[in-house]
C-alpha positions as CSV (number, residue, x, y, z in Angstrom):
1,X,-22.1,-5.2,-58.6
2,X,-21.6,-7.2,-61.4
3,X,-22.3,-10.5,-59.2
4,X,-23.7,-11.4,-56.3
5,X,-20.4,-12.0,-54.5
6,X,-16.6,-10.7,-54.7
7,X,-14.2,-13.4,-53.4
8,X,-10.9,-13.3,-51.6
9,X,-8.8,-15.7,-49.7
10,X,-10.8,-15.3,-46.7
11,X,-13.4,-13.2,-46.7
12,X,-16.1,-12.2,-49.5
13,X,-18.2,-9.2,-50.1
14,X,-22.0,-9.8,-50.4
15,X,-24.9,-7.2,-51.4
16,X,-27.0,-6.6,-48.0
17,X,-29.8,-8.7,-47.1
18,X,-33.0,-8.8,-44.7
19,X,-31.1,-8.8,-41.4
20,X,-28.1,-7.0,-42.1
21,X,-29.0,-3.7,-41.4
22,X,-30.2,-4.8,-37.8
23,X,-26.8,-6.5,-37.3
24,X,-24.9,-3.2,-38.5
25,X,-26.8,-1.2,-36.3
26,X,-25.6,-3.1,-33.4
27,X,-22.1,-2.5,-34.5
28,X,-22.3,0.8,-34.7
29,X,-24.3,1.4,-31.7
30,X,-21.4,-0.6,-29.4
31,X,-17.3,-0.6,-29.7
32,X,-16.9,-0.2,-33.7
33,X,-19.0,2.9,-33.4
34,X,-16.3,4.3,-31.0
35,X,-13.3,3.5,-33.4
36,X,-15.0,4.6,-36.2
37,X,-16.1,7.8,-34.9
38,X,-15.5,8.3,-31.8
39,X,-18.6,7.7,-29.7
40,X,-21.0,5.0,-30.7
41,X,-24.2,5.8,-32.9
42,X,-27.4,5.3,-32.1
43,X,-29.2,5.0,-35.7
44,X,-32.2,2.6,-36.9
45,X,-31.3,-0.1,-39.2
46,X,-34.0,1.4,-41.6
47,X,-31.6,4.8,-41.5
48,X,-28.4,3.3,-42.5
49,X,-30.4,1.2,-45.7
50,X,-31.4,4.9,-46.8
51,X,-28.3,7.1,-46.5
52,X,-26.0,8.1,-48.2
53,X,-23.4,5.1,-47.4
54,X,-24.1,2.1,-50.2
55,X,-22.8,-1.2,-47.9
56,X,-21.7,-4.3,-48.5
57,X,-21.3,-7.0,-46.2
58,X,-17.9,-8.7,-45.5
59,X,-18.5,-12.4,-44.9
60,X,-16.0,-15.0,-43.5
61,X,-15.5,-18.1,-45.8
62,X,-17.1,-20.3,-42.9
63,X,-20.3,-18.1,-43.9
64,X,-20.2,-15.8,-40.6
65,X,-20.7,-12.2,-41.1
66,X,-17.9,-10.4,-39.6
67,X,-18.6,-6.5,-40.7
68,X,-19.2,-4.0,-43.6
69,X,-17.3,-2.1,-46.2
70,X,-18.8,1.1,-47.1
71,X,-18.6,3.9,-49.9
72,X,-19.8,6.8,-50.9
73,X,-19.8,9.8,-53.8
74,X,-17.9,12.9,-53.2
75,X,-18.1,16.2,-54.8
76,X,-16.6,15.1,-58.0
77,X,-17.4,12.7,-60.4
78,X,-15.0,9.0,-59.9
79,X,-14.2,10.5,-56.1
80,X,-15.1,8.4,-53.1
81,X,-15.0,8.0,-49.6
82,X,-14.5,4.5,-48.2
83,X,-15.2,2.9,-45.0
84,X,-14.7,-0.6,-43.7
85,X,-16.0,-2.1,-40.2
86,X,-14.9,-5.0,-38.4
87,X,-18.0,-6.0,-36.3
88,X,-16.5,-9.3,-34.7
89,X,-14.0,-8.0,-32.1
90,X,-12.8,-11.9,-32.1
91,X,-11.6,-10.9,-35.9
92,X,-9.9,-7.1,-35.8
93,X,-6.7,-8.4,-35.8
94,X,-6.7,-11.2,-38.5
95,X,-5.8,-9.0,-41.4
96,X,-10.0,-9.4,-42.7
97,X,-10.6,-5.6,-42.7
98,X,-7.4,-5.3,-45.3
99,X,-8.7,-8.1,-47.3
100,X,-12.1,-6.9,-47.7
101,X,-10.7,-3.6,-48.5
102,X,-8.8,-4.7,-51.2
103,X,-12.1,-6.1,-52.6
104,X,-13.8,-2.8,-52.3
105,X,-10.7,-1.4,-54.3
106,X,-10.8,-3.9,-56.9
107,X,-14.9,-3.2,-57.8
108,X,-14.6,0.6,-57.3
109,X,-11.7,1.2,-59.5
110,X,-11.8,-1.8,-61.9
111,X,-16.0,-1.6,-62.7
112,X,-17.2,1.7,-61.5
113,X,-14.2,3.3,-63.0
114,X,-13.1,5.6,-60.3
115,X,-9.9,8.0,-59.8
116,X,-9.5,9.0,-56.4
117,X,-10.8,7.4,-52.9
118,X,-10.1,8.5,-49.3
119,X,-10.8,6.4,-45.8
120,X,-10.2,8.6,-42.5
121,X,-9.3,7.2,-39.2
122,X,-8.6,8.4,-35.6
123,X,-5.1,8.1,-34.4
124,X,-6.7,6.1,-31.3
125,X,-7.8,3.2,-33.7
126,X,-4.9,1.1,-35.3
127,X,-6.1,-1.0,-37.2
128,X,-6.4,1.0,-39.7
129,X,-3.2,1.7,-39.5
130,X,-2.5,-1.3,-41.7
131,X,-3.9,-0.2,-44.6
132,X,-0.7,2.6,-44.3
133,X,2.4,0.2,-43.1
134,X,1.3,-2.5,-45.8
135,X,1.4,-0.1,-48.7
136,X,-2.5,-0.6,-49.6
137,X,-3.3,3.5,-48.8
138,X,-1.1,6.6,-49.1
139,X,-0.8,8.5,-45.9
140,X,-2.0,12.0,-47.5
141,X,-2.7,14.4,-44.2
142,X,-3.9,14.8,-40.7
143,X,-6.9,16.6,-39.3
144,X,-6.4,18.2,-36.2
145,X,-8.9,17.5,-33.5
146,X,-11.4,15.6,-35.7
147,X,-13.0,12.8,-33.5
148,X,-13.6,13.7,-29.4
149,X,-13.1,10.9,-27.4
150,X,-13.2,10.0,-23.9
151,X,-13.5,14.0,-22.8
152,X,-10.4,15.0,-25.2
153,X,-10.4,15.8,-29.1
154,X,-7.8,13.5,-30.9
155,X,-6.5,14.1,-34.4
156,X,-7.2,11.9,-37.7
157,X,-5.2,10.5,-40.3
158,X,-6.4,10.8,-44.5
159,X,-4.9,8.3,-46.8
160,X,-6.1,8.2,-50.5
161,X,-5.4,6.1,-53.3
162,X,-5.4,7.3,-57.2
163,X,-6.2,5.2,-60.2
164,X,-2.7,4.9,-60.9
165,X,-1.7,4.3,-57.2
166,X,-4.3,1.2,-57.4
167,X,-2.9,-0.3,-60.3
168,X,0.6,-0.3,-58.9
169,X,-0.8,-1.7,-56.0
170,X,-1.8,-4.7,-58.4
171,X,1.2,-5.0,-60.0
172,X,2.9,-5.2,-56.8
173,X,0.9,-7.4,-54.8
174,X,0.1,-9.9,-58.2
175,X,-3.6,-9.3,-57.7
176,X,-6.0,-10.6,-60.2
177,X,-8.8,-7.8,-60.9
178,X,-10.3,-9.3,-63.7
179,X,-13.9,-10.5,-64.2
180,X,-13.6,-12.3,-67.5
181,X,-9.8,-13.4,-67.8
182,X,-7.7,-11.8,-70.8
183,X,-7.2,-15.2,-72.7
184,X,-11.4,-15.1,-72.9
185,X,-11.3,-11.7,-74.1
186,X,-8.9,-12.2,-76.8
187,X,-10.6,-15.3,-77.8
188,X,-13.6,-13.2,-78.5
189,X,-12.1,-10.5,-80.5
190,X,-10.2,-14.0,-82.7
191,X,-13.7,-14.3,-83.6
192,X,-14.9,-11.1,-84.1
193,X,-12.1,-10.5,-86.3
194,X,-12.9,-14.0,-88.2
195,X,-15.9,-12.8,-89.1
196,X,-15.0,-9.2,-90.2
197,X,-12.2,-11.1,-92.1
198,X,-15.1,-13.5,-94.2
199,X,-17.3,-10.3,-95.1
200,X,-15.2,-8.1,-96.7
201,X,-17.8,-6.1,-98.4
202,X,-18.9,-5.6,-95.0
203,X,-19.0,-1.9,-94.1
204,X,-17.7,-3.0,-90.6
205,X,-14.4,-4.6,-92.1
206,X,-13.1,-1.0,-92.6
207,X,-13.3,-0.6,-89.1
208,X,-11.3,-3.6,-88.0
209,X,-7.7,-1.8,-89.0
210,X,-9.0,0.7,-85.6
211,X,-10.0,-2.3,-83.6
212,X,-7.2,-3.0,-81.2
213,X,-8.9,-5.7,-79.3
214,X,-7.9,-6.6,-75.6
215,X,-3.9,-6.3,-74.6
216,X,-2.1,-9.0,-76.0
């Protein structure tokens, strides 16, 4: 991540520290485990820093740790698979686990340049659900059978979100993405193009007529 921590309105995203793991681990091995996939997992904290899943922990702005967000590399290059965990059953239905999801959004597209992502959830678990009725995810397909729960299989739901999709998504919700702010950028390339524009013999000047610069 560019910086140590991505900020909403309520919640932030950190990098995981010494004590996190141990913490997720509980999660999964109680209630989130069962929403999340059915039957809770018995893992060490030492196996979750080494998989495959790179996590970030989803901080409340009174500094408690309330859960994870979670992705991972597909088959294709700028594909992922998402994740998001609520740990604090005091906080599923406070609208964190959308907020921190939008976060995730905003790094994977916006600074690791990606063009599709997926979450999956049983269709016993509805709080992911949101992500669907408040326009963040496109409901894309279900999975028959997919989790087995309580001594009967139940089906999953896919959602997805393209490049495109996401920056609608910003448009539409007036989200603010951006690390360095336009008005900084274009300041920079005024400057840039200053110089060019004082060295004319400059081999570089001929390349200023291609240089577009930020969006204006």
């Amino acid at each position: 991540m560019g910086s140590e921590r991505m900020k909403g309105d309520y919640v932030s995203l950190r990098r995981m520290k010494d004590g996190d793991f141990e913490l997720l681990a509980d999660w999964i091995g109680g209630r989130v485990g069962t929403y999340g996939a059915g039957s809770p997992h018995f893992i060490r904290p030492e196996d979750l820093s080494r998989g495959a899943d790179t996590f970030l922990m989803v901080v409340r702005n009174d500094g408690e740790r309330i859960g994870v967000v979670s992705w991972r590399q597909l088959q294709y290059v700028g594909s992922y698979e998402l994740g998001v965990a609520i740990g604090d059953e005091s906080a599923w239905t406070d609208g964190y686990g959308v907020e921190a999801v939008l976060l995730l959004l905003q790094y994977i597209f916006h600074a690791r340049n990606a063009h599709r992502v997926e979450m999956k959830a049983g269709l016993f678990n509805r709080q992911p659900m949101r992500m669907v009725t408040q326009g963040v995810m496109v409901l894309e397909g279900i999975l028959r059978d997919y989790y087995f729960l309580d001594g009967e299989y139940h089906d999953a739901v896919v959602f997805s979100l393209l490049r495109d999709d996401y920056y609608e998504l910003v448009r539409t919700l007036q989200l603010q993405p951006d690390t360095i702010p336009q008005a900084e950028k274009r300041e920079a390339f005024k400057v840039f193009q200053e110089y060019l524009a004082s060295r004319p013999e400059d081999h570089l000047s001929t390349l200023l007529n291609r240089a577009t610069g930020p969006e204006r």
